[in-house]
TIGU-567119 format. One record per residue (C-alpha): x, y, z. Coordinates in nm, 3 decimals. Each point is the difference from the previous one (the first is absolute). Layout:
BEGIN
nudren x: X, y: Y, z: Z
...
//
This chain:
BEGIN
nudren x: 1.162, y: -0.332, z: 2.782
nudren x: 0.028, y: -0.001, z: -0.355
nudren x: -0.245, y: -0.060, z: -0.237
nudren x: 0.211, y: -0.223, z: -0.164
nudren x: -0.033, y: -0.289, z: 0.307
nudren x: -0.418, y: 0.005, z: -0.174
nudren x: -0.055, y: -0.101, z: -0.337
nudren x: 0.045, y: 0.245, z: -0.243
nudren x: -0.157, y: -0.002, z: -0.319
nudren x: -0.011, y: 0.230, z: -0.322
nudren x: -0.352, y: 0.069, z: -0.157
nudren x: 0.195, y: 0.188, z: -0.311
nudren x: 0.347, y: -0.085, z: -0.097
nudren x: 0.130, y: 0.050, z: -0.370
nudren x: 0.135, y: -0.226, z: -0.248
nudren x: 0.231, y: 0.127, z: -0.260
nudren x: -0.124, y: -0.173, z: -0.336
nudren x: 0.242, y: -0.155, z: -0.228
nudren x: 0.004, y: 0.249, z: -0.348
nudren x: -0.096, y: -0.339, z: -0.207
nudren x: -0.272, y: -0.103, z: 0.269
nudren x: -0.268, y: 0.043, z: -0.277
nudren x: 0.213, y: -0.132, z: -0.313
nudren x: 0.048, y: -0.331, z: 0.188
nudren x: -0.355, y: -0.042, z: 0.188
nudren x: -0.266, y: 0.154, z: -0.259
nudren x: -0.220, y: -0.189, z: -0.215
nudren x: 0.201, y: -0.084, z: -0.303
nudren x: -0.298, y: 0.137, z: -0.241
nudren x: 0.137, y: 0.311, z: 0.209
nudren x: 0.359, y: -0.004, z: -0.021
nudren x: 0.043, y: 0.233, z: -0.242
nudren x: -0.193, y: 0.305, z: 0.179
nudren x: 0.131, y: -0.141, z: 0.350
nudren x: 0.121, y: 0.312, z: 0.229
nudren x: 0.340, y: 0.008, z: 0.060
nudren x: 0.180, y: 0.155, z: 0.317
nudren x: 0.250, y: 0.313, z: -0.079
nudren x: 0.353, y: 0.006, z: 0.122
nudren x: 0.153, y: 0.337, z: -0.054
nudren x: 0.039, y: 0.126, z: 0.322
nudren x: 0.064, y: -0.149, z: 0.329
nudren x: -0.313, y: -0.201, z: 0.152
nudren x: -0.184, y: 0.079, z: -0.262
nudren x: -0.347, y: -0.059, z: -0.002
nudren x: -0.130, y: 0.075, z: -0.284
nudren x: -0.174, y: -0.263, z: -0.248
nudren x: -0.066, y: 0.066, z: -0.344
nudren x: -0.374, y: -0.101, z: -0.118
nudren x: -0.122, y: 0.031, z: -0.380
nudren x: 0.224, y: 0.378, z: -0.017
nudren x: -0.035, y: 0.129, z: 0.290
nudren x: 0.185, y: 0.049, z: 0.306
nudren x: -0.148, y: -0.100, z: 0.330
nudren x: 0.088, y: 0.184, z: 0.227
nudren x: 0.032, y: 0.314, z: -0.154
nudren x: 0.290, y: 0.233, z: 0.100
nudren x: 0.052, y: 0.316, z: -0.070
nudren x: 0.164, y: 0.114, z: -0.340
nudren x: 0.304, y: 0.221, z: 0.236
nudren x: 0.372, y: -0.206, z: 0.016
nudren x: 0.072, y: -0.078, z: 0.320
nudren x: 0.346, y: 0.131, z: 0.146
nudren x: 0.044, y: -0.359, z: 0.095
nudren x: -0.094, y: -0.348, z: -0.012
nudren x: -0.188, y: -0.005, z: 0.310
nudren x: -0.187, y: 0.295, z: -0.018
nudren x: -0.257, y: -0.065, z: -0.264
nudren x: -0.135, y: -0.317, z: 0.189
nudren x: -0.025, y: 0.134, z: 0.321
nudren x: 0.333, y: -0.266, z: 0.159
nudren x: 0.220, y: 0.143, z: 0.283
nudren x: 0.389, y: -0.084, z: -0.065
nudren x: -0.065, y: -0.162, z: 0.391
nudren x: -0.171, y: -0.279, z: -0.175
nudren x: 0.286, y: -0.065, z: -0.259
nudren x: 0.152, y: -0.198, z: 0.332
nudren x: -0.344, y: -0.135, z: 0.175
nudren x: -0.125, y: -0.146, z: -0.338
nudren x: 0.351, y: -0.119, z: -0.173
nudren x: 0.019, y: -0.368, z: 0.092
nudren x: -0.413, y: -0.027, z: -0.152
nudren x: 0.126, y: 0.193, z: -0.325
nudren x: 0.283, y: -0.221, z: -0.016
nudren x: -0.201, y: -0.294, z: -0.006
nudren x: -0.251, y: 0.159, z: -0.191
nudren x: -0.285, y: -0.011, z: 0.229
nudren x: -0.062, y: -0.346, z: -0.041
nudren x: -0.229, y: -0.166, z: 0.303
nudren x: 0.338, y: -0.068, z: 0.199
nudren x: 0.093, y: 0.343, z: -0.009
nudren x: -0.380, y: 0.057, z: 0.135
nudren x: 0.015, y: -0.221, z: 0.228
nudren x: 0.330, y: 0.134, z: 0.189
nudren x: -0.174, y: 0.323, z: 0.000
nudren x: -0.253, y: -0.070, z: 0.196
nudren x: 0.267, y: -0.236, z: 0.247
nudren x: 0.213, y: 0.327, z: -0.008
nudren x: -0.310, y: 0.251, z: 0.115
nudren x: -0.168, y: -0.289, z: 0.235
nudren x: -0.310, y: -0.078, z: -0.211
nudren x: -0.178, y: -0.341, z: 0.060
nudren x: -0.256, y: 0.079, z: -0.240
nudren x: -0.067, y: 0.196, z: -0.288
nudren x: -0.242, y: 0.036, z: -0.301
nudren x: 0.195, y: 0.078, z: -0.326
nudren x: -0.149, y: 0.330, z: -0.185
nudren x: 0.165, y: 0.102, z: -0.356
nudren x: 0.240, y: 0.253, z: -0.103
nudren x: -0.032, y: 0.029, z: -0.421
nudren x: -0.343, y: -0.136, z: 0.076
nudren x: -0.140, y: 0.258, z: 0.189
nudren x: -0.009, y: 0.189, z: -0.351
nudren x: -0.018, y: -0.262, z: -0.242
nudren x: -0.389, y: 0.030, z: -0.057
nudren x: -0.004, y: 0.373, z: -0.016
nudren x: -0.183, y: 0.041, z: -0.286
nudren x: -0.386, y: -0.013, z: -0.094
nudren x: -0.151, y: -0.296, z: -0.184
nudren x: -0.114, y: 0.264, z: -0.275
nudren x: 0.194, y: 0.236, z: -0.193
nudren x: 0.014, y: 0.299, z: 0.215
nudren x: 0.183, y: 0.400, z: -0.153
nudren x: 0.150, y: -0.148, z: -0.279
nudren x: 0.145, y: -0.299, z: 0.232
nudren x: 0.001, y: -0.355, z: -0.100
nudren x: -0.179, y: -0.167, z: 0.276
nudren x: 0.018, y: -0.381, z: 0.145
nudren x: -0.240, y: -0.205, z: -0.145
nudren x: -0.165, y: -0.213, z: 0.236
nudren x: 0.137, y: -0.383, z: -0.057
nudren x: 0.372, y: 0.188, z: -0.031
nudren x: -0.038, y: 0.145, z: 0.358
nudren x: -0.191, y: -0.319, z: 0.140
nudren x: 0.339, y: -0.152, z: -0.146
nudren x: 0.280, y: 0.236, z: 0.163
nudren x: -0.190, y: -0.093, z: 0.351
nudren x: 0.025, y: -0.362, z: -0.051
nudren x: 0.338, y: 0.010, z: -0.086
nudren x: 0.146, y: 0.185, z: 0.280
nudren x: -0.198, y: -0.215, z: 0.245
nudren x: 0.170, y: -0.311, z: -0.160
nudren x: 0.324, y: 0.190, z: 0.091
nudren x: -0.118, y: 0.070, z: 0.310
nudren x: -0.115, y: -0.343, z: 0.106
nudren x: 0.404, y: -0.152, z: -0.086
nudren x: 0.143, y: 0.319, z: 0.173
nudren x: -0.121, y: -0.085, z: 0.283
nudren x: -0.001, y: -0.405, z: -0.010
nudren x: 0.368, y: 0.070, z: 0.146
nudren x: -0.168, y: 0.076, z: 0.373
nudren x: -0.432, y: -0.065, z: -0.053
nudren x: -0.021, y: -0.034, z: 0.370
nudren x: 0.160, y: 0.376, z: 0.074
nudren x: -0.061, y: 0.145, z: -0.400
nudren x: -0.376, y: 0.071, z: -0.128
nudren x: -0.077, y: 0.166, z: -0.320
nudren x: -0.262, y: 0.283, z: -0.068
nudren x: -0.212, y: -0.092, z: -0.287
nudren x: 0.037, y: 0.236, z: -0.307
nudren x: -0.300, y: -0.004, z: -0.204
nudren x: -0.149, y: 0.230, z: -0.260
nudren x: -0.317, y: 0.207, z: 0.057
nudren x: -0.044, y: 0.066, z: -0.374
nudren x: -0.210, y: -0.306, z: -0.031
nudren x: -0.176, y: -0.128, z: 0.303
nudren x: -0.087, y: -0.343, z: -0.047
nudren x: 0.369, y: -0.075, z: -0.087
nudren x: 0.117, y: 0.192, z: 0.327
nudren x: -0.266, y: -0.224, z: 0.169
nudren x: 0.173, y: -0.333, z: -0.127
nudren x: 0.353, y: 0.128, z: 0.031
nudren x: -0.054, y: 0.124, z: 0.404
nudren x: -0.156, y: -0.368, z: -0.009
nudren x: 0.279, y: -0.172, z: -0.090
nudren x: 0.253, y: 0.229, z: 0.190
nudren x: -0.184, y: -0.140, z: 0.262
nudren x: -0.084, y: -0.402, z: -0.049
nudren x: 0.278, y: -0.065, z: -0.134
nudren x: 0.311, y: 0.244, z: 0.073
nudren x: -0.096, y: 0.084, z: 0.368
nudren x: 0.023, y: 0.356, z: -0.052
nudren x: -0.123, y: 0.193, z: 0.321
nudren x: -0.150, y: 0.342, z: -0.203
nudren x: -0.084, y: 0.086, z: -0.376
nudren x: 0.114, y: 0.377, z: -0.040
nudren x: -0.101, y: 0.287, z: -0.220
nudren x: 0.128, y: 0.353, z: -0.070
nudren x: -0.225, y: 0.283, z: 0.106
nudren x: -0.032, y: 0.176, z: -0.330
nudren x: -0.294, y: -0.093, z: -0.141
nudren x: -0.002, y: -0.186, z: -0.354
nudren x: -0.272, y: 0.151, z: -0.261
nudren x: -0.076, y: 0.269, z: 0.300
nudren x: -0.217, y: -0.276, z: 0.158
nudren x: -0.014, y: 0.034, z: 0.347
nudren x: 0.037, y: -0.310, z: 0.259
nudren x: -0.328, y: 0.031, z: 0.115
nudren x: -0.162, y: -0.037, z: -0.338
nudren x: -0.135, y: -0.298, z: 0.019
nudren x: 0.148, y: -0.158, z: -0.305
nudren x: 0.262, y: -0.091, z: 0.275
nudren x: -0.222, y: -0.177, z: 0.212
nudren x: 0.063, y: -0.357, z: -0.153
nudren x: 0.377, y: 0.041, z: 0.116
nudren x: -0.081, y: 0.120, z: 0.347
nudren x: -0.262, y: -0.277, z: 0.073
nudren x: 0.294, y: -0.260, z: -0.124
nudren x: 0.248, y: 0.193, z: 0.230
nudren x: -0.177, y: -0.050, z: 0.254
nudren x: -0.156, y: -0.373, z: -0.039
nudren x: 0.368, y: -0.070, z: 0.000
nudren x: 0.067, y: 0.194, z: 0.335
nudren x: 0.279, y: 0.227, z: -0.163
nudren x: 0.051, y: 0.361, z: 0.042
nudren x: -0.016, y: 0.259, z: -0.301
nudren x: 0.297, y: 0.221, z: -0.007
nudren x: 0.076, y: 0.333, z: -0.164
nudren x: 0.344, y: 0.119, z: -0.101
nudren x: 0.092, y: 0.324, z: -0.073
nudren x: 0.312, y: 0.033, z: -0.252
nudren x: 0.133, y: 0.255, z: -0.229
nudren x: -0.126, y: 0.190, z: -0.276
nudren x: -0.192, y: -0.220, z: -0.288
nudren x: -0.247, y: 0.111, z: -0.254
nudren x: -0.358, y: -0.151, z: 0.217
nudren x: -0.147, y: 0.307, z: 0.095
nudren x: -0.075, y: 0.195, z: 0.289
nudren x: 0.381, y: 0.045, z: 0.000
nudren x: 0.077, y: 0.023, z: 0.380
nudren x: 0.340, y: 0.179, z: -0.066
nudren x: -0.271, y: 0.319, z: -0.081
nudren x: 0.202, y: 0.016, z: -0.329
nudren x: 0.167, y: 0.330, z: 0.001
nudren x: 0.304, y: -0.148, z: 0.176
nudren x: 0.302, y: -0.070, z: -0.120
nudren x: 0.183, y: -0.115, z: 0.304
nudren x: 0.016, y: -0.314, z: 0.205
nudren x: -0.022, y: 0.227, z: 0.313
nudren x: -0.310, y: 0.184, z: -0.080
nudren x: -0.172, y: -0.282, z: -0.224
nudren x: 0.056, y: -0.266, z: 0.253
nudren x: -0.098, y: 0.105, z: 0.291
nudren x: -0.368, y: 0.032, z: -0.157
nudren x: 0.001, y: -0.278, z: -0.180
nudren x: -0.043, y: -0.308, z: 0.188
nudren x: -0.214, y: 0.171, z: 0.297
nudren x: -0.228, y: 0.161, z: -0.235
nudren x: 0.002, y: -0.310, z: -0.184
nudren x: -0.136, y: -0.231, z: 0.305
nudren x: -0.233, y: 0.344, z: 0.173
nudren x: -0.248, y: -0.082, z: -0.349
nudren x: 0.024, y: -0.382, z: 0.076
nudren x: -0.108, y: 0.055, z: 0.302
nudren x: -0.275, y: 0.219, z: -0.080
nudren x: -0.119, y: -0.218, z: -0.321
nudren x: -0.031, y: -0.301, z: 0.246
nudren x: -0.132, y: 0.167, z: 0.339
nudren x: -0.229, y: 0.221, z: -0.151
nudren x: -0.098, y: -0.148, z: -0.364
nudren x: -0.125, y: -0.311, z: 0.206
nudren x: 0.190, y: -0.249, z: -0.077
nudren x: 0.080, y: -0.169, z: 0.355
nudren x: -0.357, y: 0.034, z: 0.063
nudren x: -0.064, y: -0.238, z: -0.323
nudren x: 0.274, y: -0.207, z: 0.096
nudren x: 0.027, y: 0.009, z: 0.372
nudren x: 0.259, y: -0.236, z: 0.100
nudren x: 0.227, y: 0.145, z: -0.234
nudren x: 0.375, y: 0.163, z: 0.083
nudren x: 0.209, y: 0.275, z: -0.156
nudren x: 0.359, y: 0.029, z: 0.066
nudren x: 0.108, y: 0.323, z: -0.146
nudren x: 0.369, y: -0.011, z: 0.057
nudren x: 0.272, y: 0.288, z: -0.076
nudren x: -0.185, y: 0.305, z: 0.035
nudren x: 0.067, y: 0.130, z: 0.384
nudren x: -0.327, y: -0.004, z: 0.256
nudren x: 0.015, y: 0.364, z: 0.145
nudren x: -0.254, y: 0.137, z: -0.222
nudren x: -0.231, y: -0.276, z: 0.105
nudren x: -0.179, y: 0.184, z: 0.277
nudren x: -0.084, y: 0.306, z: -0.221
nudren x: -0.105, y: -0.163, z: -0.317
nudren x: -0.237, y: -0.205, z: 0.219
nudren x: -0.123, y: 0.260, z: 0.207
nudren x: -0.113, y: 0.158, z: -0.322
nudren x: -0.120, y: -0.285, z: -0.174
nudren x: -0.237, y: -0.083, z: 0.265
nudren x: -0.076, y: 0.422, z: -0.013
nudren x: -0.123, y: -0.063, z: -0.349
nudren x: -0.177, y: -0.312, z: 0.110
nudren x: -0.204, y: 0.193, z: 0.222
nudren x: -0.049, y: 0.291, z: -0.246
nudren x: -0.097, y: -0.163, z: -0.298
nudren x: 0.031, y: -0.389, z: 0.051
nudren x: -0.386, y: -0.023, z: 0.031
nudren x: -0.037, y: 0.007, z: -0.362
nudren x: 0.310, y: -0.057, z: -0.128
nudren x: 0.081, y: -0.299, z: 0.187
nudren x: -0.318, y: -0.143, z: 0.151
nudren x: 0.081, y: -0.349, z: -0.047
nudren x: 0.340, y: 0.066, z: 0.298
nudren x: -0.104, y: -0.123, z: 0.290
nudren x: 0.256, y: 0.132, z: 0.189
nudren x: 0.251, y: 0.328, z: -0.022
nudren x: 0.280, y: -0.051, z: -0.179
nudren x: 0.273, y: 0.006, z: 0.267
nudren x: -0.207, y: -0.274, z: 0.172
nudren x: 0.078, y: -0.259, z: -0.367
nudren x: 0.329, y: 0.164, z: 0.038
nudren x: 0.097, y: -0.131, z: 0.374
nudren x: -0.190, y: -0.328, z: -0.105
nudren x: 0.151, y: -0.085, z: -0.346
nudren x: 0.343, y: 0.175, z: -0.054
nudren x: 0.367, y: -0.014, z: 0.093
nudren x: 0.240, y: 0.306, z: -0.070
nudren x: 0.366, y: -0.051, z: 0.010
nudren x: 0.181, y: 0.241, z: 0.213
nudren x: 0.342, y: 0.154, z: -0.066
nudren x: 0.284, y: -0.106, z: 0.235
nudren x: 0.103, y: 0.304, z: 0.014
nudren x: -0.334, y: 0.176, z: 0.027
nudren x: -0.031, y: 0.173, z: 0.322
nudren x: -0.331, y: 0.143, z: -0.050
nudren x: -0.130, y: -0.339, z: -0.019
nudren x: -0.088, y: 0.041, z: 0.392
nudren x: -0.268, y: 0.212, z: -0.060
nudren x: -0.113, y: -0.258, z: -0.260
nudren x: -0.029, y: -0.218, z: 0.336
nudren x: -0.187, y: 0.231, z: 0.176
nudren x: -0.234, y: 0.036, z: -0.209
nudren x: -0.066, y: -0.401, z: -0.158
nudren x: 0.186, y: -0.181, z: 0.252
nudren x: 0.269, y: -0.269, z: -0.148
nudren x: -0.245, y: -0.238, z: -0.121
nudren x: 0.067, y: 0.061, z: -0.352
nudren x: 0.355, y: 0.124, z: -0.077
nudren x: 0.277, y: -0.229, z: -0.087
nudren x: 0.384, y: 0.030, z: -0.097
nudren x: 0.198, y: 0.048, z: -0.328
nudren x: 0.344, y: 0.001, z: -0.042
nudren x: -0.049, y: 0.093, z: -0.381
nudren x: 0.329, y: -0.174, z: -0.081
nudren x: 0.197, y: 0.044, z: -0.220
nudren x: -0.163, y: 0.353, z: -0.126
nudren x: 0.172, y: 0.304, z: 0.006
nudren x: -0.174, y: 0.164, z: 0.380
nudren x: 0.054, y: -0.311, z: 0.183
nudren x: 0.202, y: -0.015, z: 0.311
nudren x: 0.118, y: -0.349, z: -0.065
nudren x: 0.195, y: -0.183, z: 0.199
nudren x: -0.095, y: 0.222, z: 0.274
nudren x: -0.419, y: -0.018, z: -0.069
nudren x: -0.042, y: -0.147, z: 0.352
nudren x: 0.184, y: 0.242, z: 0.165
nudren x: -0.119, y: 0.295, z: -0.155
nudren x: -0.338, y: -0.169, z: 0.109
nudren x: 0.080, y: -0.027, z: 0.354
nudren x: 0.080, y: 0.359, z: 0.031
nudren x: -0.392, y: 0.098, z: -0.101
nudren x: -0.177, y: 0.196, z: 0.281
nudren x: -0.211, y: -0.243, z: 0.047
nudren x: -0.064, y: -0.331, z: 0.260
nudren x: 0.192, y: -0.294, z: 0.024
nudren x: -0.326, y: -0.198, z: -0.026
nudren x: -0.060, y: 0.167, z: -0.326
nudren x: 0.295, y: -0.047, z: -0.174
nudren x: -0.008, y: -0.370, z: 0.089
nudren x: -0.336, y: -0.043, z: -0.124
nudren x: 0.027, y: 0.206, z: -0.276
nudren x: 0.323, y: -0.298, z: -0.189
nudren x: -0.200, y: -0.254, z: 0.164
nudren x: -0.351, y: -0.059, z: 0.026
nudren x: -0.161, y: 0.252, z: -0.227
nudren x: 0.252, y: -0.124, z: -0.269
nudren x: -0.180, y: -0.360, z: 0.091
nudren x: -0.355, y: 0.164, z: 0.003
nudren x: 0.026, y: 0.163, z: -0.338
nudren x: 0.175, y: -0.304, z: -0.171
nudren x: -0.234, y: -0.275, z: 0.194
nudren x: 0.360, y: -0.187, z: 0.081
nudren x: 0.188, y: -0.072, z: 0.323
nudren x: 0.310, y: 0.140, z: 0.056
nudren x: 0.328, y: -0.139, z: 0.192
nudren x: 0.320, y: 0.021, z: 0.055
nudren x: 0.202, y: -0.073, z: -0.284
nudren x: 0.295, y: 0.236, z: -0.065
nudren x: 0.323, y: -0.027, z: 0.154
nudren x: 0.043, y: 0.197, z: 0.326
nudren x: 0.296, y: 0.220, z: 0.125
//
């Protein structure tokens, strides 16, 4: 039977921002410094912030249009009738009736990167002071919120908010919440002012995360200026750069949280930490929980626990659909905590054949149901049903 007869539901599809999102939304004492998105090459997503680029590409021409975003000429077909209508919430909306999706939470595109730089002048680069960032968040979420008024019953928003002052994030994931309905508030894993997210100048927005019973996500993107810089640097190639960058990205979130105690201050709190495979899980947490035992007595004496044990309680990793090694993921955690992306309308996703692709993972029937279904409902705190239109 296929999965599709269950309710199926995304825990990470993309938006594609309008270029003007920011011009139209921001606060007009911002208007004039409001980021706007880049169109020179196809499905670009790029946005332009102060002088800078986000994301950063590298400085070699690309043979062709496609190559220097990472798009595969298959998805000039798959994604024509959304460019068409330029990825307005209809266009959305048929996507996920086209690929079977009841449910999905909406994740950003130019917004993964928009916030890429520190609050502070950092090498010579003008940084994002903290009401200007605290301003780019709010914006996009008022996007967000009439994006998806088209469908609110089957389209939720992720929360963008800005880490670069606290107490704003604290308000903004607040209203996200109360008043738009938004299921998550999500951050990128590069750390602003090299703060980690265990420091406990953070703690405000995780209490507030979870007194309103909403996961914290983490979103690896592309290359930015916050540093660590998970694409190691010295790359100059989406093949090499990439395939670090958003696993490395979400490996130090889950250290920061599991072992800098965070879910032990906060412990009915969840991560999602979407986009950044699950195969590695196993050996990062094997030793994590080594260095627990080695040095954890006086470097972590307040942990109550080892740090894979806050990792099976509190977090949710999104597995590829196309991720075979995923099974040993299973073997090791169980599928408790892994839920589905169909990372639409990016250049790696399998769309309109995400489900399918699924199906074919070496793993059980019982998983793969439960992996659209109820974990998607566990993580989010929301039922799921049937919704979409069935073959």
């Amino acid at each position: 039977m296929s999965i599709k007869q269950h309710p199926v539901a995304d825990s990470d599809m993309h938006v594609m921002e309008p270029p003007d999102l920011w011009e139209r939304y921001i606060d007009p004492k911002f208007r004039h410094a409001a980021p706007v998105g880049l169109t020179e090459m196809k499905r670009d997503m790029r946005v332009k912030v102060k002088s800078r680029v986000m994301l950063r590409t590298p400085s070699v021409r690309p043979r062709n249009e496609n190559q220097g975003t990472g798009w595969r000429s298959d998805h000039d077909e798959a994604y024509a009738q959304s460019e068409a209508r330029g990825w307005d919430s209809q266009s959305q909306l048929d996507a996920m009736d086209a690929e079977g999706l009841d449910m999905a939470v909406m994740f950003p595109s130019r917004g993964l990167f928009v916030l890429g730089l520190d609050s502070v002048e950092m090498m010579g680069i003008d940084g994002l002071e903290p009401d200007y960032a605290a301003a780019i968040a709010r914006a996009y979420n008022d996007w967000m919120h009439d994006f998806c008024s088209l469908a609110p019953e089957r389209m939720f928003g992720a929360g963008m908010v800005a880490p670069h002052d606290v107490s704003s994030a604290v308000e903004e994931a607040r209203r996200c919440v109360t008043e738009y309905g938004f299921k998550a508030i999500f951050l990128a894993p590069g750390a602003v002012n090299r703060k980690p997210w265990h420091h406990p100048d953070y703690d405000p927005l995780w209490g507030e995360c979870e007194r309103l019973g909403v996961p914290i996500s983490f979103h690896g993107g592309g290359q930015t200026y916050l540093r660590p810089d998970f694409s190691l640097e010295i790359f100059d190639q989406l093949m090499m750069w990439h395939t670090f960058s958003q696993p490395l990205g979400i490996m130090t979130v889950v250290a920061s949280l599991c072992a800098g105690g965070v879910f032990e201050r906060f412990p009915k709190l969840r991560a999602a930490l979407l986009e950044g495979n699950c195969s590695w899980a196993p050996w990062l947490l094997h030793r994590l929980d080594e260095h627990y035992e080695w040095v954890g007595w006086y470097e972590a004496p307040d942990l109550t626990k080892r740090p894979s044990e806050y990792f099976r309680e509190h977090c949710f990793l999104s597995i590829e659909v196309d991720e075979d090694t995923g099974r040993q993921y299973i073997e090791w955690f169980g599928d408790d905590n892994l839920v589905f992306s169909t990372d639409y309308p990016h250049g790696d996703s399998k769309y309109p054949n995400s489900l399918e692709a699924f199906e074919k993972l070496p793993i059980s029937e019982e998983s793969r149901i439960k992996i659209v279904g109820e974990n998607w409902s566990r993580l989010y705190d929301t039922p799921i049903r049937k919704l979409a239109p069935r073959d």
